[in-house]
N, C-alpha and C positions, 0 to 999 in steps of 0.2 A: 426431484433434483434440488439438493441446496440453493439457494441465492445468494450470493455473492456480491453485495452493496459496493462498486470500489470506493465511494468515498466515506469510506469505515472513519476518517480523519474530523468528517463535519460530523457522524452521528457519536464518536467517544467527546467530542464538547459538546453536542446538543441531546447527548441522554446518560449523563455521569450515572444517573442515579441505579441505570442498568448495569452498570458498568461491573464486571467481575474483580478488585482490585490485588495487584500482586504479590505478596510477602516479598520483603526485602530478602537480597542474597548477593553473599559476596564473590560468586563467580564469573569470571569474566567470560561469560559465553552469553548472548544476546537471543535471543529466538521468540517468535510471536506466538504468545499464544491461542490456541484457536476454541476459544471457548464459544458458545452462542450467545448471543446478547440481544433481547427485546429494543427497538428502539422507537419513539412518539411516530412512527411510521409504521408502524406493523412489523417490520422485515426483520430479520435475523442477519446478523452480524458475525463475522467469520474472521480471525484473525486479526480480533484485534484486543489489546494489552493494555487495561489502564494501570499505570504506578509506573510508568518508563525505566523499574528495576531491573540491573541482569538477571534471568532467568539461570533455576539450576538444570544440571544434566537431567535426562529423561523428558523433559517438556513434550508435548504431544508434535511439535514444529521440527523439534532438532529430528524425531524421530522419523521427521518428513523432510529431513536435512535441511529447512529451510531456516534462516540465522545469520548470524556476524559474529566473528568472533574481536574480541577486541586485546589490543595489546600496546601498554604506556598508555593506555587513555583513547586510544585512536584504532580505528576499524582497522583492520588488516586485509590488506586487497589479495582479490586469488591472483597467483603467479604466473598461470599458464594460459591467460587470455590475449588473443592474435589484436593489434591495434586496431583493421579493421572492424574487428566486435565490438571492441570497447566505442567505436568512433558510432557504429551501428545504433547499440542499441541505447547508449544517452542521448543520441539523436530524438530516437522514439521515447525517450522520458520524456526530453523537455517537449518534444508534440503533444505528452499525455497533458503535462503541464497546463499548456497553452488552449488546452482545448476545454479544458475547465473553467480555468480563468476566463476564456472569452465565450462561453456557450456554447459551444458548437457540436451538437449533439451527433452528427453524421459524422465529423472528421474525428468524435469520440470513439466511439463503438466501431470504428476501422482501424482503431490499432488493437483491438480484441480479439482472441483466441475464438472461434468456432468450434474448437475440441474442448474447452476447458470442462471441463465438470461442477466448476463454482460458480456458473451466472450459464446464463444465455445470451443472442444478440438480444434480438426482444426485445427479454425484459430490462436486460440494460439499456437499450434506447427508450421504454417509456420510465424507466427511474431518474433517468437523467435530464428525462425534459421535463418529471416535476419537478426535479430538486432545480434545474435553470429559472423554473416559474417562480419557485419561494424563495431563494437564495441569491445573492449575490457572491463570491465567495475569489479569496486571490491566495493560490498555492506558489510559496516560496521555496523549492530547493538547497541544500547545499551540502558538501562535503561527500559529491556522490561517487561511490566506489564499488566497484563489480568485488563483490564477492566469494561468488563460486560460476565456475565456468566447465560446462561438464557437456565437452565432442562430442560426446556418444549419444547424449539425451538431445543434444541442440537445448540446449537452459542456460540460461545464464539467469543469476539473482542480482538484483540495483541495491546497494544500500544509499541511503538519504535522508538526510537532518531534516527535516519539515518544518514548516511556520506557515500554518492556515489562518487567516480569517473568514469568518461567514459571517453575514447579516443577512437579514429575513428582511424582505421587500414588503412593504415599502420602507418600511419607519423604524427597522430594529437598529441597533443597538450593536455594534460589530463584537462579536466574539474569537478571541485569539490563541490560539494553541498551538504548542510545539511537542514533537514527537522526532521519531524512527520509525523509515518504511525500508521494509525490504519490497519491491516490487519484481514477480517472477516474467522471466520472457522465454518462447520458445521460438524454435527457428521454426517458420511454415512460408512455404511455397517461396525460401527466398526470402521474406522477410519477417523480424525481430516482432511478436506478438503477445501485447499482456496474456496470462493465464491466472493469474492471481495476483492480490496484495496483501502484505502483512505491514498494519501501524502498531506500534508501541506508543503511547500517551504517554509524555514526562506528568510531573507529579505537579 
């Protein structure tokens, strides 16, 4: 089974070099693409984009509907989402948020999918108690807006502007990077459950 890194945001600063970068395009359609990428951890990298370019039609993500489309400069929010969804599942970002920021590895890996196909609990709880051991790291949010909302699947996608820093403990040197995440949630037993994340790296 793939593995599924979520924080795809600290390894496209902390391994540019793997980084698959993406021809410029002038279409306004957004979508992660899901190349694989080596990163100074061994692990394989899933969904994530360096060159923060809109991406054109076909991408291997749109094909997996997963994207933003943008219109006047600005994300277009889907239309058919119930308030308390919306109220739901930014709830559960900003928990994913906070639980990075403040280490906490058990209240991380509980807002994660059990079904997803991209990670495991596991091994997402031991990737996250190294990257807690070598990183220090503070995810900023903004502009965050449900994008596709789809009944049938129980899915809803998070778009959000990013601003990461990491530094490496003890003594590095804070590194800072902005991007676009679409982050995926499915409805399970009741409650709003990562299944994946897709980062775009700006340039």
């Amino acid at each position: 089974m793939k593995q599924m890194k979520w924080l795809v945001s600290i390894f496209a600063v902390l391994a540019l070099a793997a980084c698959n970068n993406s021809s410029d395009d002038s279409s306004e359609h957004g979508s992660a693409n899901d190349g694989e990428q080596t990163n100074q951890f061994g692990t394989i990298e899933h969904g994530v984009n360096e060159g923060g370019s809109a991406q054109p039609e076909g991408t291997p993500n749109e094909d997996e509907g997963i994207g933003f489309n943008l219109a006047g400069g600005e994300v277009e929010e889907a239309q058919n989402v119930p308030e308390d969804v919306k109220e739901a599942v930014k709830k559960q970002f900003a928990t994913y948020l906070a639980t990075i920021n403040n280490k906490q590895v058990d209240e991380h890996v509980a807002l994660l999918s059990p079904n997803s196909e991209s990670f495991t609990i596991e091994g997402e709880r031991e990737h996250m108690t190294e990257l807690f051991e070598q990183f220090d790291m503070n995810y900023e949010a903004s502009d965050e807006t449900i994008v596709k909302y789809d009944e049938e699947k129980n899915e809803v996608q998070l778009y959000a502007t990013m601003a990461v820093s990491v530094k490496e403990i003890p003594n590095g040197k804070p590194i800072e990077r902005t991007g676009r995440q679409v982050t995926v949630f499915h409805l399970e037993d009741g409650e709003w459950k990562i299944v994946t994340v897709h980062f775009i790296g700006d340039q």
